[in-house]
RODO-2510 file (C-alpha; in nm, 4 decimals, decimal comma):
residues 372
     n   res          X          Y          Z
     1     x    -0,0898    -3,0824    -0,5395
     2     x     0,0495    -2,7913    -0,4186
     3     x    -0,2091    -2,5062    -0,2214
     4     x    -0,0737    -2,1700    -0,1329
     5     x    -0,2634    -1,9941     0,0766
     6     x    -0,2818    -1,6601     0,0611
     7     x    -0,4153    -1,3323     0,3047
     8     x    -0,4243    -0,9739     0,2400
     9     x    -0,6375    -0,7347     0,4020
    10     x    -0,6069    -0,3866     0,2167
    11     x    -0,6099    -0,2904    -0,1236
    12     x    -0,2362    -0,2699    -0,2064
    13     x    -0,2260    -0,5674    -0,0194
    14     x    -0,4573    -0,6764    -0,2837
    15     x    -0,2433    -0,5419    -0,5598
    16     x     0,0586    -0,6879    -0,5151
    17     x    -0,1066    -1,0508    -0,4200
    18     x    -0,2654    -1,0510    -0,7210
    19     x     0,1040    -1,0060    -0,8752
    20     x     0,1999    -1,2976    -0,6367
    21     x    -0,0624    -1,5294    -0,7553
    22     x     0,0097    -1,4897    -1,1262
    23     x     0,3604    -1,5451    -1,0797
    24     x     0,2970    -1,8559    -0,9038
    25     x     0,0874    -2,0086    -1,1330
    26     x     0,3724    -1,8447    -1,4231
    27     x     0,5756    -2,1302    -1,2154
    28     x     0,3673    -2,4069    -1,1578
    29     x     0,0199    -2,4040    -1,3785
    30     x    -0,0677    -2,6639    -1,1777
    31     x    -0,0659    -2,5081    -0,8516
    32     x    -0,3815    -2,3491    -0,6306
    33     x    -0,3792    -2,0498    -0,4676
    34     x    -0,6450    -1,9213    -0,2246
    35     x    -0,7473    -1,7644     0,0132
    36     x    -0,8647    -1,3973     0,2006
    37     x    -0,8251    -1,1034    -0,0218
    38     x    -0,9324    -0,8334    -0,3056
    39     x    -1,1195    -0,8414    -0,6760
    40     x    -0,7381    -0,8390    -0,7940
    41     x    -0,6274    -1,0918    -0,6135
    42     x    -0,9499    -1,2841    -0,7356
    43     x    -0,8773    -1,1827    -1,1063
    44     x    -0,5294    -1,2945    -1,1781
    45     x    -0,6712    -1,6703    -1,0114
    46     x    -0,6825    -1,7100    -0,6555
    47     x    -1,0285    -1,8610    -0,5030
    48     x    -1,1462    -1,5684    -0,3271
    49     x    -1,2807    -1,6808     0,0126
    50     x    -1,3299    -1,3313     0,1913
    51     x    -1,2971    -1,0229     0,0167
    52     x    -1,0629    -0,8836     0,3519
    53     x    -0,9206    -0,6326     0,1383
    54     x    -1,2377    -0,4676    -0,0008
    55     x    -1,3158    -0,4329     0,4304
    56     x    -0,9635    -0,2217     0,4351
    57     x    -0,9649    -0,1302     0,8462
    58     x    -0,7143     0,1554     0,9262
    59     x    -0,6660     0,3362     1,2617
    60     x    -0,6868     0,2467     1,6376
    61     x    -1,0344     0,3426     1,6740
    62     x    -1,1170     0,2088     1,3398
    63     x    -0,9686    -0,1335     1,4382
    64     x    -1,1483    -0,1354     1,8022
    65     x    -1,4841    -0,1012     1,6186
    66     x    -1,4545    -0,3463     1,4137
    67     x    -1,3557    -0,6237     1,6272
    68     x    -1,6960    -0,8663     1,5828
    69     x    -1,6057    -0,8832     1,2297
    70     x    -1,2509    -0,9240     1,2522
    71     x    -1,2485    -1,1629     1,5027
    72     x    -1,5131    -1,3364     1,2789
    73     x    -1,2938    -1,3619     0,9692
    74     x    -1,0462    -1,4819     1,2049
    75     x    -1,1805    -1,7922     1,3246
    76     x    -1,3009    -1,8731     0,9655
    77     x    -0,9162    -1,8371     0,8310
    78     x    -0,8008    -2,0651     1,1047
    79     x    -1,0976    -2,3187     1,0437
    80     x    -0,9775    -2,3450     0,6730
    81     x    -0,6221    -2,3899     0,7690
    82     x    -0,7291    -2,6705     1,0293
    83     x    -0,9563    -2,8862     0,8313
    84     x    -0,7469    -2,8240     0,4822
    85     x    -0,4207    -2,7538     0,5413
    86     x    -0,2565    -2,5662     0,3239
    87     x     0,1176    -2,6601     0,1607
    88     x     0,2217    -2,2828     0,2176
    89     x     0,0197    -2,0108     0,4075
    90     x     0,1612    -1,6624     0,2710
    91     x     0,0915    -1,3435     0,4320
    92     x     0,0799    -1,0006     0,2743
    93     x     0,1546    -0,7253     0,5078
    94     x    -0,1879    -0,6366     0,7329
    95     x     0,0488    -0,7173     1,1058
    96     x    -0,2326    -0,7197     1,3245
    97     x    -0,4431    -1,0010     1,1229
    98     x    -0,1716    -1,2090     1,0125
    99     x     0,0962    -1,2365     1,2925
   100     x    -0,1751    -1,4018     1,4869
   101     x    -0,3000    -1,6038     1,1930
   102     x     0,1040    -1,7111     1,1322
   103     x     0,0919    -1,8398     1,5414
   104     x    -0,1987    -2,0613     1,4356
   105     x     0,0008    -2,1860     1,1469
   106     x     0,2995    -2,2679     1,2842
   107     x     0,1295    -2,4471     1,5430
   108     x    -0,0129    -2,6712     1,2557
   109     x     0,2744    -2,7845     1,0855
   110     x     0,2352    -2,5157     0,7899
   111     x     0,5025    -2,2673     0,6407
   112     x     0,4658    -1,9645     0,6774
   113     x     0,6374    -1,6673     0,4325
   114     x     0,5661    -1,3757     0,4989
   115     x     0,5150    -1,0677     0,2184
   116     x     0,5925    -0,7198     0,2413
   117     x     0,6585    -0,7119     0,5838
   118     x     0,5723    -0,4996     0,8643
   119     x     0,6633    -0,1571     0,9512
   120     x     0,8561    -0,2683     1,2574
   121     x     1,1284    -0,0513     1,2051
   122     x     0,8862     0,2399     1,2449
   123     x     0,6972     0,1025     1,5303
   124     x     0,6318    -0,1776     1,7785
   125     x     0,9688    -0,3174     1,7419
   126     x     0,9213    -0,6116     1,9627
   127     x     0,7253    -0,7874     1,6643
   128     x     1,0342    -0,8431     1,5648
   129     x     1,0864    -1,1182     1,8339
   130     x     0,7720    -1,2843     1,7266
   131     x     0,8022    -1,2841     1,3900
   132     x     1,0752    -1,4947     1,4599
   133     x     0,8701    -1,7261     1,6777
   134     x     0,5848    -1,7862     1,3949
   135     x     0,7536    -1,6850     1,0464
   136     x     0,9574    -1,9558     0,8484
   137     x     1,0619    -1,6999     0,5619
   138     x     1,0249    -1,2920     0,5496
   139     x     1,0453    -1,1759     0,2054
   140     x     1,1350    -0,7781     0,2140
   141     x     1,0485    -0,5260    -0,0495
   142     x     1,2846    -0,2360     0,0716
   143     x     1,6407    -0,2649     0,1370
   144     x     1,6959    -0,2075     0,4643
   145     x     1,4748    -0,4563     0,5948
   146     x     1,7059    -0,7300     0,5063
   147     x     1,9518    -0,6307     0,7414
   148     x     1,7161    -0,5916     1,0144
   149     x     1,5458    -0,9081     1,0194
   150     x     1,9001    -1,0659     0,9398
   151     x     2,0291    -0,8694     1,2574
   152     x     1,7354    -1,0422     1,4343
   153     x     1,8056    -1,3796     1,3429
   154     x     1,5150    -1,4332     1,0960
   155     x     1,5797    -1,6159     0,8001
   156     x     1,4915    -1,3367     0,5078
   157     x     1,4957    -1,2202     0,1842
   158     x     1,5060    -0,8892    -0,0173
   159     x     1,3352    -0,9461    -0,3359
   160     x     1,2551    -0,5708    -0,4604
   161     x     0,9510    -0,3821    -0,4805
   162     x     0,6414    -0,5363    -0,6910
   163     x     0,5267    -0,2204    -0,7656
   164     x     0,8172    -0,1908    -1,0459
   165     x     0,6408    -0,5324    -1,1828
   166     x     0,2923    -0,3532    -1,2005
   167     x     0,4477    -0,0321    -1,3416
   168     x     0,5668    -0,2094    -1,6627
   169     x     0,2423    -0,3870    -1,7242
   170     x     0,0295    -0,1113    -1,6932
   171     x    -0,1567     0,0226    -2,0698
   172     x    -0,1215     0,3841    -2,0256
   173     x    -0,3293     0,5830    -2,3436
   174     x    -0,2425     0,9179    -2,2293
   175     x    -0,5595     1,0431    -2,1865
   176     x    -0,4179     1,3527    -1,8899
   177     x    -0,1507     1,4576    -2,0374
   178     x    -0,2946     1,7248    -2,2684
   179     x    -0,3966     1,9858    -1,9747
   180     x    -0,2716     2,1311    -1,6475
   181     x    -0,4201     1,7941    -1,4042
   182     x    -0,3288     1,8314    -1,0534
   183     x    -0,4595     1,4762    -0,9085
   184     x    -0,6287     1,4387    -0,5592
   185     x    -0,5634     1,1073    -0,3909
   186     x    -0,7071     1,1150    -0,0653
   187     x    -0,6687     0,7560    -0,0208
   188     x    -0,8786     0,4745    -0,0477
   189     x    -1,1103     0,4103     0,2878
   190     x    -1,4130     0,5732     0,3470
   191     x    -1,2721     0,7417     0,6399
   192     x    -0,9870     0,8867     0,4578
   193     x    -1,1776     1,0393     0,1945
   194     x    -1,3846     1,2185     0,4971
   195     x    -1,1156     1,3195     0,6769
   196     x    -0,8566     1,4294     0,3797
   197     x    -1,0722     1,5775     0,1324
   198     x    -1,2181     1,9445     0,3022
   199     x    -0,8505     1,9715     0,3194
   200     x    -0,7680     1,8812    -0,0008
   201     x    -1,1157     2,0680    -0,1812
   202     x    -0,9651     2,4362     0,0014
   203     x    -0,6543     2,3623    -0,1508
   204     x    -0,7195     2,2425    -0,4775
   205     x    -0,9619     2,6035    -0,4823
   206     x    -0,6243     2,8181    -0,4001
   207     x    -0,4873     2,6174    -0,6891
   208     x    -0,7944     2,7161    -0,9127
   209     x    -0,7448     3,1070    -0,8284
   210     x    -0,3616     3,0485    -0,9136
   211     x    -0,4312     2,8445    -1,2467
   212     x    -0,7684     2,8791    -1,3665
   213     x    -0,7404     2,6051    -1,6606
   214     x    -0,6713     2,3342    -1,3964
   215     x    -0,8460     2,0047    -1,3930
   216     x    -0,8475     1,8402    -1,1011
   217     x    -0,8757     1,4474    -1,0911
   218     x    -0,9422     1,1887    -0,8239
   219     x    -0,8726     0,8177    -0,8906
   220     x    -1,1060     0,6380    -0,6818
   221     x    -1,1518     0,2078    -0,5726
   222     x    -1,4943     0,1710    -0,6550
   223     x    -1,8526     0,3501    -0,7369
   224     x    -1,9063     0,3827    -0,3765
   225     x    -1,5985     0,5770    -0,3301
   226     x    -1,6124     0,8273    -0,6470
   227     x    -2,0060     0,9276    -0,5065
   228     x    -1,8167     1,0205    -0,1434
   229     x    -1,5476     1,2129    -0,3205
   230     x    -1,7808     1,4124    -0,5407
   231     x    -2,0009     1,4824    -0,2620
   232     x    -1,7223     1,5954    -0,0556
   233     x    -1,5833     1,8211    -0,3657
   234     x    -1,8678     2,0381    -0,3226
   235     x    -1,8476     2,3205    -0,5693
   236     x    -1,5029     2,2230    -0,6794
   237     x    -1,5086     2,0841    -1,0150
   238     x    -1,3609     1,7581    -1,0328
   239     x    -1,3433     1,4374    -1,2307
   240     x    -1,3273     1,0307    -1,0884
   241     x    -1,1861     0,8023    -1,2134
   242     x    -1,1786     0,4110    -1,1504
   243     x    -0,8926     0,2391    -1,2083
   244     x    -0,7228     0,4700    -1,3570
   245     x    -0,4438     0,5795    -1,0804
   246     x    -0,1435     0,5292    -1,2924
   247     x    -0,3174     0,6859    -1,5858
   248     x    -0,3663     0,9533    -1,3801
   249     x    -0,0482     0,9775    -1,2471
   250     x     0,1347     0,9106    -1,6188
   251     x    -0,0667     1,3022    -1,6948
   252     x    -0,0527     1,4463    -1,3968
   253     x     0,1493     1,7835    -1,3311
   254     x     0,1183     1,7478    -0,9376
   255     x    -0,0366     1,5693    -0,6783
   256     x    -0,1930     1,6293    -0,3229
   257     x    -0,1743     1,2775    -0,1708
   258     x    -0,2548     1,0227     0,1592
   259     x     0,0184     0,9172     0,2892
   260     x     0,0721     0,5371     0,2285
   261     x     0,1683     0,3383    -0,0638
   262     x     0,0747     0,5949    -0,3314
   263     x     0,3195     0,8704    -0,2411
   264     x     0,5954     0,6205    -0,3764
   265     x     0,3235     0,4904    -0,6509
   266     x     0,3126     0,9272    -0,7560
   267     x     0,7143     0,9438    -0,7011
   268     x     0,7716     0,6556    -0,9390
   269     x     0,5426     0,8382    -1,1696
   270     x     0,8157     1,1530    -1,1624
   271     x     0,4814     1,3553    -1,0647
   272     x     0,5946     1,6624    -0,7737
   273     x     0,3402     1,6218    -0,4177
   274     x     0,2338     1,7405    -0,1502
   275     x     0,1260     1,4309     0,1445
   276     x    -0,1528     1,5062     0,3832
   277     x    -0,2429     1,2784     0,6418
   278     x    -0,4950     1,2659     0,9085
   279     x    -0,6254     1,0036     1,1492
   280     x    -0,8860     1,0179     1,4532
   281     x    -0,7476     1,2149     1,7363
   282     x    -0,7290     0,8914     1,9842
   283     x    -0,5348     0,6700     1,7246
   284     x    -0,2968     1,0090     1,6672
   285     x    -0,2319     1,0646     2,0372
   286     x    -0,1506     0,6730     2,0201
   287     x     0,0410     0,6848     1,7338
   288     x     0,2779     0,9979     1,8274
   289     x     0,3541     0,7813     2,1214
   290     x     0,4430     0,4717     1,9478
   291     x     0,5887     0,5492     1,5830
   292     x     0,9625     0,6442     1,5343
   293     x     1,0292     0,7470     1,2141
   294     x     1,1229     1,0982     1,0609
   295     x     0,9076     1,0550     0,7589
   296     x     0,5251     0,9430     0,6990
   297     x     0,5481     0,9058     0,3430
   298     x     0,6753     0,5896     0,1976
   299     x     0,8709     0,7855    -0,0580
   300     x     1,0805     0,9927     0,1841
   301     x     1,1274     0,7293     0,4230
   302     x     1,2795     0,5585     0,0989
   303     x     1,4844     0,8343    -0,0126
   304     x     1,5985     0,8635     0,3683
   305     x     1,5322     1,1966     0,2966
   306     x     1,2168     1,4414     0,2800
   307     x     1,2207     1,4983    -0,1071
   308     x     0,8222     1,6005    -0,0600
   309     x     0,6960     1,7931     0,1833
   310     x     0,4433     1,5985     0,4600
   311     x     0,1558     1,7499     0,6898
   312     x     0,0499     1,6016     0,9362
   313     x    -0,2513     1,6142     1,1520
   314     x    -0,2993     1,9762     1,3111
   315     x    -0,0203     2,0721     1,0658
   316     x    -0,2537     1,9944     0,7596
   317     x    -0,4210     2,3249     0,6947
   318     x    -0,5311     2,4613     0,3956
   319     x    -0,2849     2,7380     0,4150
   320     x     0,0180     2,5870     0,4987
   321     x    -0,0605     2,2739     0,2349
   322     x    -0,0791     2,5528    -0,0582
   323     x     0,1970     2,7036     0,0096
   324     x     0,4486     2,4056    -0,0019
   325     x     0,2088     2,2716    -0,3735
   326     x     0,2519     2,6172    -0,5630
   327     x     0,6353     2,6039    -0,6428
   328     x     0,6129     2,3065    -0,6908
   329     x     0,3333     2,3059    -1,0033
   330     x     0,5351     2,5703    -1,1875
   331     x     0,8592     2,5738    -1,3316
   332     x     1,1048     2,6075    -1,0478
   333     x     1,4158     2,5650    -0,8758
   334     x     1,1838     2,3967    -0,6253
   335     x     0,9831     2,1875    -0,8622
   336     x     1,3115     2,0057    -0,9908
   337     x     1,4712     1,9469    -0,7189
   338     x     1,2311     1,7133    -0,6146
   339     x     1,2383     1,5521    -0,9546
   340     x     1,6224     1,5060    -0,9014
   341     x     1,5587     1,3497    -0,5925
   342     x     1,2933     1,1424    -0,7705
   343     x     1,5579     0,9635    -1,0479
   344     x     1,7961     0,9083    -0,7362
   345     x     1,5138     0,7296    -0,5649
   346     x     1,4310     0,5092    -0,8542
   347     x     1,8063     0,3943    -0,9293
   348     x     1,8155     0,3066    -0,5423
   349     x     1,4734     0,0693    -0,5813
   350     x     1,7033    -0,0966    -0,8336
   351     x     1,5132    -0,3425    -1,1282
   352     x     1,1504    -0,5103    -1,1415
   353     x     1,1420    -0,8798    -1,0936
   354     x     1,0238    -0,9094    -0,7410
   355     x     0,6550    -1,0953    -0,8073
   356     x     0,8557    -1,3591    -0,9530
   357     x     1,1639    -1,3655    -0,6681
   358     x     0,8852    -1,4136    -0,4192
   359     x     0,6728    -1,6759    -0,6249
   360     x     1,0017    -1,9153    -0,6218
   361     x     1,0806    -1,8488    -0,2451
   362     x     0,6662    -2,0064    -0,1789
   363     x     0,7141    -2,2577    -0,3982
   364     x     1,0483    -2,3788    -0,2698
   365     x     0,9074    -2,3696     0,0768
   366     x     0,5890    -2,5521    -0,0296
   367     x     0,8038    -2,7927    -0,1678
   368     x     0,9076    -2,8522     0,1845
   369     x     0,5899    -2,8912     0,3506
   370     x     0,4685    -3,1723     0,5009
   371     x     0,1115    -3,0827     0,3575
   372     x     0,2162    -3,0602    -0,0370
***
């Protein structure tokens, strides 16, 4: 019988394992995944172990306190993969967790592929090296990663971007696109919403004195999230929403956003944004020391280009953030030029398919395995 076993640790991690795990069993009913992960994950199959995903960690600082309980999830992940070894282990992005979980792997006999990999091409390149060491297959979701793991000498493969799988399943009833929505998306963590959303109230209020008829939206993870965005919405009126991201986005005239995962998620959308992005001031004095990139947001970085303008930090005031968002809510020169950047971005993604690319690469490799 063949077990994959799977581990994801934040909620698009979640997303696009659950993706993962239906294609696999779309391939081989017969198969069992498990593992760490989300509710998503959880619904489309996979014995859920550890919700790790619904824990999503994020910063330096973040990390740091949370050690215990990392640490703890650890040791149960490589108990599991000692006394039940798996025919596949497959890891979904989350570096810090997995890399060390691959080591363990490897040194039990078990494949490892590798999902979504890394940002090593914006930071600590030298993971490289031990990806190399520990990883049996790295399957790639944006096109220049193939050619630097292949550069590398890691066997690889670029397989597309699941989110253009998700997009076409998604029922979308249109229920924001009869009024003037401008979406807030402050991201998905507790400690985003605290940290992005004063900025993101003060300018969605210079958007109110602009447009008075606008309805502001926030898509939110859970019930414990939409009561931490309303409270932090003070007087603003605003609605939440669960669930309902790409419904929101499908309405949406424009978009103040975290950086991460949903700036491409808006971009695919063809929905005009503004990304904000702030961290603790330790794990940003880290991170200006480490990270080499020119963009934040996943869509410009993309587009090798920035199509949307970012703030970052001490640069994400009120003031400055409202200024870039006006032109680009109204009809202007400014407005579609971003939207012409945004078709040019899609053709370059190329087509959907990449759930199922990646559930044949784990199944060929658990074929392989000495544990199948």
């Amino acid at each position: 019988m063949t077990r994959i076993f799977l581990v994801a640790g934040e909620s698009s991690g979640d997303l696009h394992g659950s993706n993962l795990v239906r294609a696999i069993y779309g391939l081989d009913s017969r198969a069992v995944c498990e593992g760490f992960g989300g509710t998503r994950m959880a619904e489309a199959g996979m014995v859920l172990h550890r919700d790790l995903a619904g824990r999503g960690i994020m910063g330096f600082t973040e990390v740091i306190r949370s050690l215990g309980y990392i640490r703890k999830v650890f040791r149960e992940a490589v108990r599991r993969l000692e006394e039940e070894p798996p025919s596949c282990l497959v890891l979904i992005d989350y570096p810090g967790f997995n890399l060390r979980l691959a080591a363990k792997a490897k040194a039990l006999g078990i494949p490892v592929v590798y999902y979504i990999s890394p940002q090593v091409w914006a930071w600590k390149q030298g993971r490289v090296k031990t990806i190399r060491k520990v990883v049996d297959k790295m399957l790639v979701v944006l096109p220049f990663e193939e050619r630097l793991y292949e550069e590398a000498g890691v066997p690889c493969a670029y397989v597309g971007h699941p989110l253009l799988d998700y997009l076409e399943t998604v029922p979308l009833e249109g229920r924001f696109r009869d009024s003037l929505v401008i979406g807030l998306m402050p991201g998905s963590r507790a400690q985003e919403i605290q940290r992005h959303m004063p900025v993101m109230r003060a300018v969605a209020q210079g958007i109110q004195a602009v447009y008075p008829r606008a309805r502001f939206v926030a898509p939110c993870v859970d019930a414990a999230r939409e009561r931490q965005v309303r409270k932090a919405a003070g007087a603003l009126p605003i609605e939440t929403v669960t669930g309902q991201t790409y419904e929101l986005l499908d309405g949406a005239r424009f978009c103040l956003v975290a950086s991460g995962t949903a700036t491409l998620e808006t971009a695919l959308f063809s929905v005009p944004m503004v990304v904000v992005y702030k961290i603790s001031p330790l794990s940003y004095w880290i991170a200006k020391r480490l990270v080499r990139v020119d963009h934040i947001a996943l869509a410009n970085i993309l587009a090798e280009e920035r199509i949307v303008p970012e703030f970052v930090q001490h640069e994400a005031t009120p003031q400055r953030v409202l200024e870039a968002a006006l032109p680009l809510i109204g009809d202007t020169p400014a407005r579609q030029r971003v939207l012409g950047a945004y078709k040019r971005l899609r053709a370059r993604m190329g087509a959907a398919g990449a759930s199922a690319k990646a559930a044949r690469i784990v199944l060929e490799e658990a074929a392989r395995s000495p544990h199948g």
